[in-house]
C-alpha positions as CSV (number, residue, x, y, z in Angstrom):
1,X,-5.0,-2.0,-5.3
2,X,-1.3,-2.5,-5.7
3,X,0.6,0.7,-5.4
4,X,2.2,1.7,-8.4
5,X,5.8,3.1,-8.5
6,X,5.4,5.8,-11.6
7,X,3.5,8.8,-10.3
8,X,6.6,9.5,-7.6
9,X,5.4,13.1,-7.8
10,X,1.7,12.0,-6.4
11,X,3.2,11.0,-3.4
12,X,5.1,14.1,-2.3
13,X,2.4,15.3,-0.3
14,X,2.0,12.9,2.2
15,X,3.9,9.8,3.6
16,X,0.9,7.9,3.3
17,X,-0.4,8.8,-0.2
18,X,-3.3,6.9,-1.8
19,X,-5.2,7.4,-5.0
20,X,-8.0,9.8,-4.6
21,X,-11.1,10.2,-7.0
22,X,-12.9,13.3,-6.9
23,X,-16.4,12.7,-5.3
24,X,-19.6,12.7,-7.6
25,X,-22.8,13.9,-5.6
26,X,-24.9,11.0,-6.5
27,X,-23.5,7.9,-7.5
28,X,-24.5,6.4,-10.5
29,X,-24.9,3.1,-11.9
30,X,-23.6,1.7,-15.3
31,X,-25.6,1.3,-18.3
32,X,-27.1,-1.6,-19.3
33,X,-24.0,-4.2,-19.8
34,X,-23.3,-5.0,-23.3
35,X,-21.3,-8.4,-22.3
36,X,-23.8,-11.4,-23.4
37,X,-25.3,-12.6,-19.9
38,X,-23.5,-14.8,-18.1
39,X,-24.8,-18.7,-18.6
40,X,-24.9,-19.9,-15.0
41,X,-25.5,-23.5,-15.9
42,X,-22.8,-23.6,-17.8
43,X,-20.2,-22.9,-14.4
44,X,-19.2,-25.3,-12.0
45,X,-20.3,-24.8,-8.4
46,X,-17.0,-23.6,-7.8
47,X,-16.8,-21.2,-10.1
48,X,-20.8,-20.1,-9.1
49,X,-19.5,-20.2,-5.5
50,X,-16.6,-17.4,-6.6
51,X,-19.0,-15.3,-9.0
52,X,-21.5,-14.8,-6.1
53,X,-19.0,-13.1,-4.0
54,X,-17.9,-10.7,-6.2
55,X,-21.3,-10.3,-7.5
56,X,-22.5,-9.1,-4.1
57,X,-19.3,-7.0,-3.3
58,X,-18.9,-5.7,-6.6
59,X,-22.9,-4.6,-7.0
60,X,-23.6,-1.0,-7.5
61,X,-25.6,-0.9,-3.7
62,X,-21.6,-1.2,-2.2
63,X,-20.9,2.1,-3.7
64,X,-17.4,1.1,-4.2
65,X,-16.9,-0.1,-0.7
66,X,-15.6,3.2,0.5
67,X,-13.2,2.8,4.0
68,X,-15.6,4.4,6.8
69,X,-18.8,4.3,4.6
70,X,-21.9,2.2,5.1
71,X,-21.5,0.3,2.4
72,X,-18.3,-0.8,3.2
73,X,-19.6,-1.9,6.6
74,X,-22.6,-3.9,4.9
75,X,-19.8,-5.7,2.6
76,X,-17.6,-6.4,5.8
77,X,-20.9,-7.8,7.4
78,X,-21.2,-10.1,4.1
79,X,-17.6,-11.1,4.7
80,X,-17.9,-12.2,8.7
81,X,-21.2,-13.8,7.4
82,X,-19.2,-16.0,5.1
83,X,-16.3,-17.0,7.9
84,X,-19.3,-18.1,9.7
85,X,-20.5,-20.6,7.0
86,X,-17.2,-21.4,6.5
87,X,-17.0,-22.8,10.1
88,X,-14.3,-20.4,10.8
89,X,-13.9,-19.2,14.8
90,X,-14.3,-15.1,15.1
91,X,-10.8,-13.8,15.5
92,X,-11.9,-9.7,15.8
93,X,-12.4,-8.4,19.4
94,X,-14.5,-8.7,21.8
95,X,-15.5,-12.4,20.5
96,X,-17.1,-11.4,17.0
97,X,-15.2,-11.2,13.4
98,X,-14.6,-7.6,13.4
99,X,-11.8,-5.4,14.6
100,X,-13.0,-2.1,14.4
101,X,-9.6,0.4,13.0
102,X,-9.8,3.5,14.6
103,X,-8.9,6.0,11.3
104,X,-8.8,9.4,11.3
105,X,-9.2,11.2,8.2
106,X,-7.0,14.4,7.5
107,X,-6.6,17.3,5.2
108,X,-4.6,20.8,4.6
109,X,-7.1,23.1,6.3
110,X,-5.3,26.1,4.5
111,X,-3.0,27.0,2.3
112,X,-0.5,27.3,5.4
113,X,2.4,29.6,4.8
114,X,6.2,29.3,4.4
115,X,9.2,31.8,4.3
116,X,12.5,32.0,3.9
117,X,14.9,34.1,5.8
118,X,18.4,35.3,5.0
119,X,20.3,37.7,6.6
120,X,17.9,39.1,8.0
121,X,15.4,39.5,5.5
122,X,12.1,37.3,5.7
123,X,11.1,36.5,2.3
124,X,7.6,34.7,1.7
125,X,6.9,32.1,-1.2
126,X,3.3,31.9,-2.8
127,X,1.2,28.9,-2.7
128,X,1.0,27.1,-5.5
129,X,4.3,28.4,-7.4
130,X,6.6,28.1,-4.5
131,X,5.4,25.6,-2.0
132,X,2.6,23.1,-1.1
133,X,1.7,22.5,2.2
134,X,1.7,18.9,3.7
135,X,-1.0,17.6,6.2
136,X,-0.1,15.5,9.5
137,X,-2.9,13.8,11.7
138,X,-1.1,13.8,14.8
139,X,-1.2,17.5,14.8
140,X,-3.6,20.4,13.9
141,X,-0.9,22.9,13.8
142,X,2.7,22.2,12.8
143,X,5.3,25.6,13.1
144,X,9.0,25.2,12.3
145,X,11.3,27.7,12.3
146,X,14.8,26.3,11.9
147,X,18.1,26.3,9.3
148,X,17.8,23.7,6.2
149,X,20.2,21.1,5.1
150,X,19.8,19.8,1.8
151,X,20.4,15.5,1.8
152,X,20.5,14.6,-1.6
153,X,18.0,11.8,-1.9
154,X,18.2,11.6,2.1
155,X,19.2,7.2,2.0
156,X,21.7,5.9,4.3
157,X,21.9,2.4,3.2
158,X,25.4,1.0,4.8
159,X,24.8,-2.2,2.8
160,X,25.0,-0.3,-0.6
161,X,28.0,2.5,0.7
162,X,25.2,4.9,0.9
163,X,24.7,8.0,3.2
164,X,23.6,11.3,2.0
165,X,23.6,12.3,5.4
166,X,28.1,11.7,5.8
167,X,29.3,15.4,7.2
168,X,26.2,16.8,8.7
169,X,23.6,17.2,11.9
170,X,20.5,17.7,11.2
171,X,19.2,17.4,15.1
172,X,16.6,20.3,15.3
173,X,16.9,21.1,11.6
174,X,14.8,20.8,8.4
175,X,15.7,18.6,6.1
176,X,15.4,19.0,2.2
177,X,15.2,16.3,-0.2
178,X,14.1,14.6,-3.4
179,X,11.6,12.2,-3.3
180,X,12.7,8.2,-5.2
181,X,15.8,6.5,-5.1
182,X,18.5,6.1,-8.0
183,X,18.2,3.5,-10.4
184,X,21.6,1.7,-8.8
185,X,19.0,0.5,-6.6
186,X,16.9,-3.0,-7.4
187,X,13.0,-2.8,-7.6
188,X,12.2,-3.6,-4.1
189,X,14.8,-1.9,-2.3
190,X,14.9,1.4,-4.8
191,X,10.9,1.2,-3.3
192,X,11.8,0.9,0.0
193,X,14.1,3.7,0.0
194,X,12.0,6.2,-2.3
195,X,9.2,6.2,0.3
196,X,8.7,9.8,1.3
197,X,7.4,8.1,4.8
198,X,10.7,5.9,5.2
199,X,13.2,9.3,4.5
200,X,11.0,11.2,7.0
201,X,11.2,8.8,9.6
202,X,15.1,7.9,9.1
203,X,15.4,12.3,9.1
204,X,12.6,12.4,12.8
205,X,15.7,9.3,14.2
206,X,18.4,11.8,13.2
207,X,16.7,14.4,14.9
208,X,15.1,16.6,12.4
209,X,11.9,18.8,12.9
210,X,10.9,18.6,9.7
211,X,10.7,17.3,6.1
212,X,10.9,19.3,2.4
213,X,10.7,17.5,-0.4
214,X,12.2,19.0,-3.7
215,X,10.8,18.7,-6.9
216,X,12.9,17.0,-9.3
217,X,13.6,17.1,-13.1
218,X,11.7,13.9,-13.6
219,X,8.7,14.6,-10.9
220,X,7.8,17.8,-13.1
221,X,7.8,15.4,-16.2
222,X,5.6,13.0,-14.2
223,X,2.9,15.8,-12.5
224,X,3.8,19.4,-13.1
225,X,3.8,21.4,-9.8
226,X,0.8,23.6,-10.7
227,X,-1.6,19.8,-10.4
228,X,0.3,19.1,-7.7
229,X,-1.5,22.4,-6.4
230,X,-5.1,21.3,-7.6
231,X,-5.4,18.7,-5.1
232,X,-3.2,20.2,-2.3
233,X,-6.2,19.6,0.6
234,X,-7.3,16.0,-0.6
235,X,-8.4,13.7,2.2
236,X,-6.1,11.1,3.5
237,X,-6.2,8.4,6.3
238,X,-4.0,7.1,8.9
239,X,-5.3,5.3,11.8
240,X,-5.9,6.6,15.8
241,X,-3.7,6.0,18.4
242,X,-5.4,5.3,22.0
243,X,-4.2,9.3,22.6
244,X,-6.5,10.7,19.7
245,X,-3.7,11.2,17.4
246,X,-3.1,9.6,14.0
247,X,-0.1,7.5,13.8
248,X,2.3,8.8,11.5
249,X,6.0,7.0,10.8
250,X,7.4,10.4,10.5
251,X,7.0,11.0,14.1
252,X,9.1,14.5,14.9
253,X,9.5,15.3,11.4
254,X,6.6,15.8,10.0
255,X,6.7,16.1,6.2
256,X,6.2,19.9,5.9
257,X,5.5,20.0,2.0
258,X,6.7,20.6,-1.3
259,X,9.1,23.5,-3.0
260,X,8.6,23.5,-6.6
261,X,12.0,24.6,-8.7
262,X,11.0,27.7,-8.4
263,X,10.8,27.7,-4.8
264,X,14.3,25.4,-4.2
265,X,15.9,28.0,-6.1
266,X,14.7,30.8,-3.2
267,X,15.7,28.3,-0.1
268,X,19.1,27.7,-2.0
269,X,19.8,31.4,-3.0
270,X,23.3,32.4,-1.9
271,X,24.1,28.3,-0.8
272,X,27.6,27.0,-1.8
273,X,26.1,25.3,-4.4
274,X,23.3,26.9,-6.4
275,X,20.0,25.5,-7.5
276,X,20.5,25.2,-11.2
277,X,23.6,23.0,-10.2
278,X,21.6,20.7,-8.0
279,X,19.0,20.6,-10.5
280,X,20.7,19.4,-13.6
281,X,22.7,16.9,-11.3
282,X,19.4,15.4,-10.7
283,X,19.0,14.9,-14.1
284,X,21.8,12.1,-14.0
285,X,21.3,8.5,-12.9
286,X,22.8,7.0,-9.8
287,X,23.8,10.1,-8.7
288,X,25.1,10.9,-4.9
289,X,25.2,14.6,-3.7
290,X,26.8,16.0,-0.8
291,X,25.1,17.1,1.9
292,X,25.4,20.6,3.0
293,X,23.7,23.4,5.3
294,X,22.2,26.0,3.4
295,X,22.4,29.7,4.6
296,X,18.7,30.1,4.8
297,X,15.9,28.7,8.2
298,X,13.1,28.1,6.8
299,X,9.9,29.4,8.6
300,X,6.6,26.9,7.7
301,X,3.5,26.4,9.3
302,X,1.2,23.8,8.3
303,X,-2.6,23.3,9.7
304,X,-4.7,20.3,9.4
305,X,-8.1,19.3,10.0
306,X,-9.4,16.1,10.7
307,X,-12.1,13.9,11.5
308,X,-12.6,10.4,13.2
309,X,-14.0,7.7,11.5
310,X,-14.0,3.8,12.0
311,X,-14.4,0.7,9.6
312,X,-13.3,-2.8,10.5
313,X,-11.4,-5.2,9.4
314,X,-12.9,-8.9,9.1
315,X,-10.8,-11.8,10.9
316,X,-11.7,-15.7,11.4
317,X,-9.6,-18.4,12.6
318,X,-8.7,-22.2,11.7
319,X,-7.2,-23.0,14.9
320,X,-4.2,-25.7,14.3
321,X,-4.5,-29.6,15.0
322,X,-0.7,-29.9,16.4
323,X,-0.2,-29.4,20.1
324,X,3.2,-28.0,19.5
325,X,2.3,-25.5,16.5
326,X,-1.4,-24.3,16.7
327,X,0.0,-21.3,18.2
328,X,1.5,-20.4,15.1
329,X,-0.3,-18.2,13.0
330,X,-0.7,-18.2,9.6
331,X,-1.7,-14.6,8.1
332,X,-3.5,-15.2,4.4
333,X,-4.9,-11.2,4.0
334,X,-7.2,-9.4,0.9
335,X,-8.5,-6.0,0.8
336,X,-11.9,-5.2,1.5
337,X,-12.3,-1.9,0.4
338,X,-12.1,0.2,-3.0
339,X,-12.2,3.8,-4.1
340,X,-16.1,4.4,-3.9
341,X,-17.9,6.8,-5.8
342,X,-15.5,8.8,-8.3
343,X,-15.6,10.7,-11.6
344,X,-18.6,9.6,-14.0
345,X,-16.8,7.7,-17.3
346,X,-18.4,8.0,-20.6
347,X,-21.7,6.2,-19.8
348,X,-21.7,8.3,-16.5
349,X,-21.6,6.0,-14.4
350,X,-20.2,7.2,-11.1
351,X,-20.0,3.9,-9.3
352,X,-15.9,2.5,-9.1
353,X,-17.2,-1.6,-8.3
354,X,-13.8,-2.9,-7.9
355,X,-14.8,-6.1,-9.0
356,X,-11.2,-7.2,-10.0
357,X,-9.3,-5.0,-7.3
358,X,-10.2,-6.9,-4.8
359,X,-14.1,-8.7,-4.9
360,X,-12.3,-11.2,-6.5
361,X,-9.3,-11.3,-4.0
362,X,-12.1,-11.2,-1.1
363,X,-13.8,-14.5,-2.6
364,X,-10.4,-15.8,-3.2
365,X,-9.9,-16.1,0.5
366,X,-13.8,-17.0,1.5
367,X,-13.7,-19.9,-1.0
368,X,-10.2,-20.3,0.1
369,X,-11.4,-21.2,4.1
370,X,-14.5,-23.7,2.6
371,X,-12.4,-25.9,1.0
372,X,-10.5,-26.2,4.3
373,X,-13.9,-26.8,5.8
374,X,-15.4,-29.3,2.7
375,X,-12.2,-31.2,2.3
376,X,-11.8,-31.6,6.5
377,X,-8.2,-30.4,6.4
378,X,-6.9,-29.6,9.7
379,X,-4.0,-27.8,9.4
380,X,-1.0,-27.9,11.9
381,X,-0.6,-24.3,12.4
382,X,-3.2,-22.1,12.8
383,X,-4.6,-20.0,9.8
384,X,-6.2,-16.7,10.6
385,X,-8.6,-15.3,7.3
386,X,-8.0,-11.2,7.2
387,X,-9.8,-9.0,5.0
388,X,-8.5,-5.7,5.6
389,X,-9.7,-2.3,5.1
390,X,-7.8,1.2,4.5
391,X,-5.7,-0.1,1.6
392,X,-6.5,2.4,-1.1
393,X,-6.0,4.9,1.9
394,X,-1.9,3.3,2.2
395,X,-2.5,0.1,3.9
396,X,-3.8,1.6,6.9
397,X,-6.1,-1.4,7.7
398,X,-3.7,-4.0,7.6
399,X,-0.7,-1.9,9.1
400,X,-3.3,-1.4,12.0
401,X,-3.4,-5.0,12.4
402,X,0.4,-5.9,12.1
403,X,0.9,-3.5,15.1
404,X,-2.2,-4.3,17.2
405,X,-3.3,-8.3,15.9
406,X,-6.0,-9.3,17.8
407,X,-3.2,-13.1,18.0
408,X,-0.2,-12.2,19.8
409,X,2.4,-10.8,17.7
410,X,4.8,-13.3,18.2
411,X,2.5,-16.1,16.7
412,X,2.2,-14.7,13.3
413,X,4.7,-16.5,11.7
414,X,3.7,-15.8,7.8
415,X,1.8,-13.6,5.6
416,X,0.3,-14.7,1.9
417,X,-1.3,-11.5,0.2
418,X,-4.2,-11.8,-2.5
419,X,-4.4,-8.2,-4.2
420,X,-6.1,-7.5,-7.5
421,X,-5.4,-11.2,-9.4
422,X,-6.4,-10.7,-13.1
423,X,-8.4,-13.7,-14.1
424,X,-9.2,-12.5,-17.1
425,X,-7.4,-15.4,-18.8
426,X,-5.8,-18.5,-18.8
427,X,-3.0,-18.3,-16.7
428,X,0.0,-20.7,-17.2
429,X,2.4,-19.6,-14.4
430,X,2.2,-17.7,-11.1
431,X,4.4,-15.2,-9.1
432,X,5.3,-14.8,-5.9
433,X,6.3,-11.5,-4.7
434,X,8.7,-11.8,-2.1
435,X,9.5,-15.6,-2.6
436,X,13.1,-15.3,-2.7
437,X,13.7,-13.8,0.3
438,X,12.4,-16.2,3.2
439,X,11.7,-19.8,3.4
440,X,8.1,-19.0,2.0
441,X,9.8,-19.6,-2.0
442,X,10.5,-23.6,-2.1
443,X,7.4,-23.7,-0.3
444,X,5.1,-22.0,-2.4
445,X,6.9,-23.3,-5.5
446,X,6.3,-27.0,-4.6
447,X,2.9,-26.1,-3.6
448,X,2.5,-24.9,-7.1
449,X,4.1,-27.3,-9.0
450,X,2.0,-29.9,-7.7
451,X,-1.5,-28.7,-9.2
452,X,0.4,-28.5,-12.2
453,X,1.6,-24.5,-12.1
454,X,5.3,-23.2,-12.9
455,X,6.4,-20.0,-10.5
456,X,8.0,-17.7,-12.2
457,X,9.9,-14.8,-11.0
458,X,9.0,-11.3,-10.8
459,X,8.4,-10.3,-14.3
460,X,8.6,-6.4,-13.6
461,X,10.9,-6.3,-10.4
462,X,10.9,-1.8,-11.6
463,X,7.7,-1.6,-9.9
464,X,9.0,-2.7,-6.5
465,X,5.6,-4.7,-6.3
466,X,6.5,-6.3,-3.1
467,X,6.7,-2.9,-1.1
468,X,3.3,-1.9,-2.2
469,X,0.5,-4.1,-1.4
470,X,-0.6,-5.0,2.2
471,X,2.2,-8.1,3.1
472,X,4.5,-5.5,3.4
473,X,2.7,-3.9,6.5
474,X,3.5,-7.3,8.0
475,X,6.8,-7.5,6.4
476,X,7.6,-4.3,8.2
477,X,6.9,-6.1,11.7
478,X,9.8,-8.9,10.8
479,X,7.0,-12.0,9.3
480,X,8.0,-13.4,6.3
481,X,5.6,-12.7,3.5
482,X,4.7,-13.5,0.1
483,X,2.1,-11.6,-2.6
484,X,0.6,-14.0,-5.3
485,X,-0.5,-13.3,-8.4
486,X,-1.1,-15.5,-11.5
487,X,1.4,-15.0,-13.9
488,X,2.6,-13.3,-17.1
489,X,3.1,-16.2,-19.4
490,X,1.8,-16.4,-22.1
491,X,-1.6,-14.3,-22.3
492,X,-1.1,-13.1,-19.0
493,X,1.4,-9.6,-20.2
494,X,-1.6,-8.2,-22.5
495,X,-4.0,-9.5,-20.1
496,X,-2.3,-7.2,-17.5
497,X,-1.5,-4.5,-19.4
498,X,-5.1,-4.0,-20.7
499,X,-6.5,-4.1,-16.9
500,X,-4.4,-1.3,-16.3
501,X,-4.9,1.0,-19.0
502,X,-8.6,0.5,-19.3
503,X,-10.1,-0.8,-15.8
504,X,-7.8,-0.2,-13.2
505,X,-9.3,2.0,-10.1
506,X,-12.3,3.4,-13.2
507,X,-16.1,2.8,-12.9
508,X,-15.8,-0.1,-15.4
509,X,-14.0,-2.5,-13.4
510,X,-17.4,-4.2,-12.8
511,X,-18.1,-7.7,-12.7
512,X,-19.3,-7.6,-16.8
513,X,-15.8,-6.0,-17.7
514,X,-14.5,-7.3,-21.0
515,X,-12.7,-9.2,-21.4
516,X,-14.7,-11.1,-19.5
517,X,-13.7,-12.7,-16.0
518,X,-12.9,-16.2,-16.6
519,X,-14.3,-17.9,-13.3
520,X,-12.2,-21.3,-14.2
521,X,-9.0,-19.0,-14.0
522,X,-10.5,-17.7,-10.7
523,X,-10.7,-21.4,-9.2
524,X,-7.9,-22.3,-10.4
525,X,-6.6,-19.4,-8.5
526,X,-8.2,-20.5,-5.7
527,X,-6.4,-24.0,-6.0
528,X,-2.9,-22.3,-6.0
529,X,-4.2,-20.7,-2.6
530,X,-5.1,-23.5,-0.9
531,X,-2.1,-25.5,-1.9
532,X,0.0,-22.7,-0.7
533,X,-1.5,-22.0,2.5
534,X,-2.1,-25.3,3.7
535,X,1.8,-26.4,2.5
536,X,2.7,-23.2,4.9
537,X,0.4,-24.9,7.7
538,X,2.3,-27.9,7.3
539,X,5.9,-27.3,7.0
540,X,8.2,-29.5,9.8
541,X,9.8,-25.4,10.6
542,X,8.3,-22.1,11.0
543,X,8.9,-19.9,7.8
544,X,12.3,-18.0,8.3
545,X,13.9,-14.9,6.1
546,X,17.1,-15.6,4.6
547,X,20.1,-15.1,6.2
548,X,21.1,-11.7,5.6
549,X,18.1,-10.6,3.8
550,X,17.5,-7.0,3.0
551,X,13.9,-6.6,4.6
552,X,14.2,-9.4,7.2
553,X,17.6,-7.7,8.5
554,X,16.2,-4.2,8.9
555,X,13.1,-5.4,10.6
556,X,14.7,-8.2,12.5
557,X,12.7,-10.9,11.9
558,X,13.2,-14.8,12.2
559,X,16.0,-16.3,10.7
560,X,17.7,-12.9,8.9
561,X,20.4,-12.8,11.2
């Protein structure tokens, strides 16, 4: 699934939000398919070969291929079964094809309870009209008791002249904040920046104890606060660290929860600058506020429950034929999983398949490795298969990898991404996420060109697509990555825009959807892939960021300085 940047308001909760389904208590499968069957004969054994991957993965017995569920387990055993055939060398631990994540999966426990006090007077605020309580897995019990200092949209961003922290200490504080980033700010960067997770972590470097994020003028448009409320105690994921705790990028400053208006206008009662002021300067684009201390502490405490579960992801190696690069490592990554078993649609079927997000990105890279294998390529660098799990959870499966890879981290040297490609037409161009910003562009854009396919550039650079798929888990350890998808030419805007409206993360994104999958498209796909990856093999020099590059700067990685 990529992760879209409209419902800002779904992700004040946590700072590592995914989409949630509520769960049905038997799944049920689709009615009878009103698609005319499928003529085999009429497909190439190419196309065959790509339909009977997502035909297994996408079958009503994988439930959805759930993270931590049995199904998902069988469907990562169907995946290492494939490596296998495919000739590829295990690249999991312990000398098999799986690398078992260690996740834990968290909730609210309670309501939790939050106060204000002001000369000395200890006012409470009520669940659900006031406040929200957050979750954290690496603690059960989270208590703060300290003074609040309002940061604007909390970015300090030298290279844009940004700091909504100028004039103010935070150490041992709570810090209050909107969630997103103004519009000043391009797609990928105004991404990077809105992430609740990224503010919480820049407030836990400065010191803070904790996190509050504000709701805005535009996040009640988006999700009124009393919805927000609804699903207060949904289930997230992050994934264990050797301690028993869940990693969490917020560290020391956790994020404590969410004060509706109501509520911000009770923490800034009596402040130098009143509510209803900060409020309708929200309303404005590209605005800056200044940071001040409010006259109120803030006394929260937040529990969480949690529970330990484990699902692997699936690795497999084509070591390198060049003495002096098989130690580079090529990272080409898919999702595994999906949402699982959700709310029943019309026909009551209960069963989200996920053909299209990702089955289809999963056989994308298994038919991806046999044409290594039938054509006898052997590439210079080494090219480790990944099928991750944990992405509808926030990328947990593949951020688990780019901070423990089973390779030495110093060898991965590139990441290609296959998330969700709609091959539901003929596609006349493809995009590259990411392609402008390391040596990875001319390289995929010969690549393409040469099986007869233009690149285009990001044709909707608003949604910040290449923060929110699972390249940028590598991204965020320095490697160079790029996220394909076929493009928007032609067909390919109403093609898109229908998957979204009518299939996207719902029971009927099955493998008879309509319109129906064209397997040609999916080959053709496939084509791009290989041409890509293998030109990455290839290349004379590593992949390198471009000097000065926003993402390859902040996460120092080869070439940005």
């Amino acid at each position: 699934m990529i992760r879209f940047a409209v419902p800002f308001a779904a992700l004040l909760l946590t700072t590592t939000a995914f989409a949630q389904t509520a769960p049905a208590p038997v799944p049920t499968p689709a009615a009878a398919p009103t698609a005319a069957p499928v003529d085999v004969y009429a497909l190439t054994d190419d196309e065959r070969a790509m339909r009977s991957h997502v035909m297994f993965l996408a079958s009503d017995a994988m439930q959805g291929r759930e993270a931590g569920t049995d199904a998902y387990d069988i469907a990562a055993d169907y995946v290492a079964a494939q490596f296998y055939a495919q000739g590829l060398k295990p690249a999991g631990t312990d000398g098999s094809y799986l690398q078992q994540v260690p996740l834990i999966a968290f909730k609210a426990a309670d309501k939790g309870s939050f106060a204000i006090a002001r000369g000395g007077q200890n006012s409470a605020l009520e669940f659900g009209v006031d406040y929200i309580p957050g979750a954290t897995s690496s603690r059960p019990e989270v208590t703060v008791n300290a003074p609040v200092v309002f940061v604007g949209h909390g970015i300090v961003a030298p290279e844009f002249k940004r700091n909504d922290y100028a004039g103010v200490d935070v150490k041992g504080k709570v810090v209050a904040l909107f969630s997103g980033a103004p519009a000043s700010f391009n797609g990928e960067v105004r991404a990077h920046f809105g992430s609740v997770a990224n503010k919480a972590a820049y407030a836990a470097s400065r010191g803070a104890v904790g996190v509050i994020v504000l709701e805005s003028p535009q996040s009640a448009r988006v999700r009124p606060f009393a919805r927000l409320a609804e699903t207060y105690d949904s289930t997230r994921m992050s994934w264990m660290r050797p301690d028993g705790t869940g990693f969490d990028i917020a560290g020391n400053a956790p994020v404590l929860g969410t004060l509706s208006a109501a509520g911000a206008a009770k923490l800034f009662a009596g402040a130098r600058t009143n509510w209803a002021a900060i409020s309708k300067q929200a309303e404005g684009e590209g605005v800056t506020f200044k940071a001040f201390e409010l006259p109120s502490r803030l006394n929260a405490t937040i529990r969480s429950t949690s529970e330990k579960v484990e699902s692997p992801n699936v690795a497999g190696m084509i070591e390198g034929s060049d003495p002096a690069l098989k130690d580079e490592v090529v990272v080409l990554t898919a999702h595994l999983d999906h949402v699982g078993i959700g709310r029943p649609n019309a026909s009551g079927d209960t069963i989200y398949n996920g053909a299209m997000d990702n089955a289809v990105g999963i056989a994308s890279l298994i038919e991806n490795a046999r044409r290594f294998k039938e054509q006898g390529v052997k590439p210079k660098r080494s090219i480790l298969f990944l099928a991750v799990t944990a992405e509808e959870k926030g990328l947990v499966g593949a951020d688990y990898f780019a901070r423990n890879p089973t390779v030495r981290p110093e060898q991965m040297v590139a990441n290609v991404n296959l998330d969700m490609p709609i091959i539901t037409y003929k596609f006349e161009d493809m995009v590259a996420f990411g392609a402008e910003r390391s040596t990875l562009g001319p390289i995929t854009k010969a690549a393409v060109e040469n099986i007869g396919v233009t690149l285009s550039p990001d044709p909707m650079p608003e949604q910040g697509f290449f923060v929110r798929s699972d390249h940028y888990r590598f991204v965020q350890q320095g490697v160079p990555s790029v996220f394909l998808w076929p493009g928007t030419a032609g067909p390919g805007k109403a093609a898109f825009d229908h998957f979204l409206s009518t299939h996207y993360h719902q029971a009927s994104d099955q493998i008879d959807q309509q319109p129906n999958i064209d397997w040609a498209s999916g080959v053709r796909f496939i084509e791009a892939n290989f041409a890509i990856t293998k030109a990455i093999a290839d290349a004379p020099e590593r992949p390198r960021w471009n000097k000065g590059d926003f993402f390859g700067t902040l996460y120092e990685g080869h070439g940005a300085k």
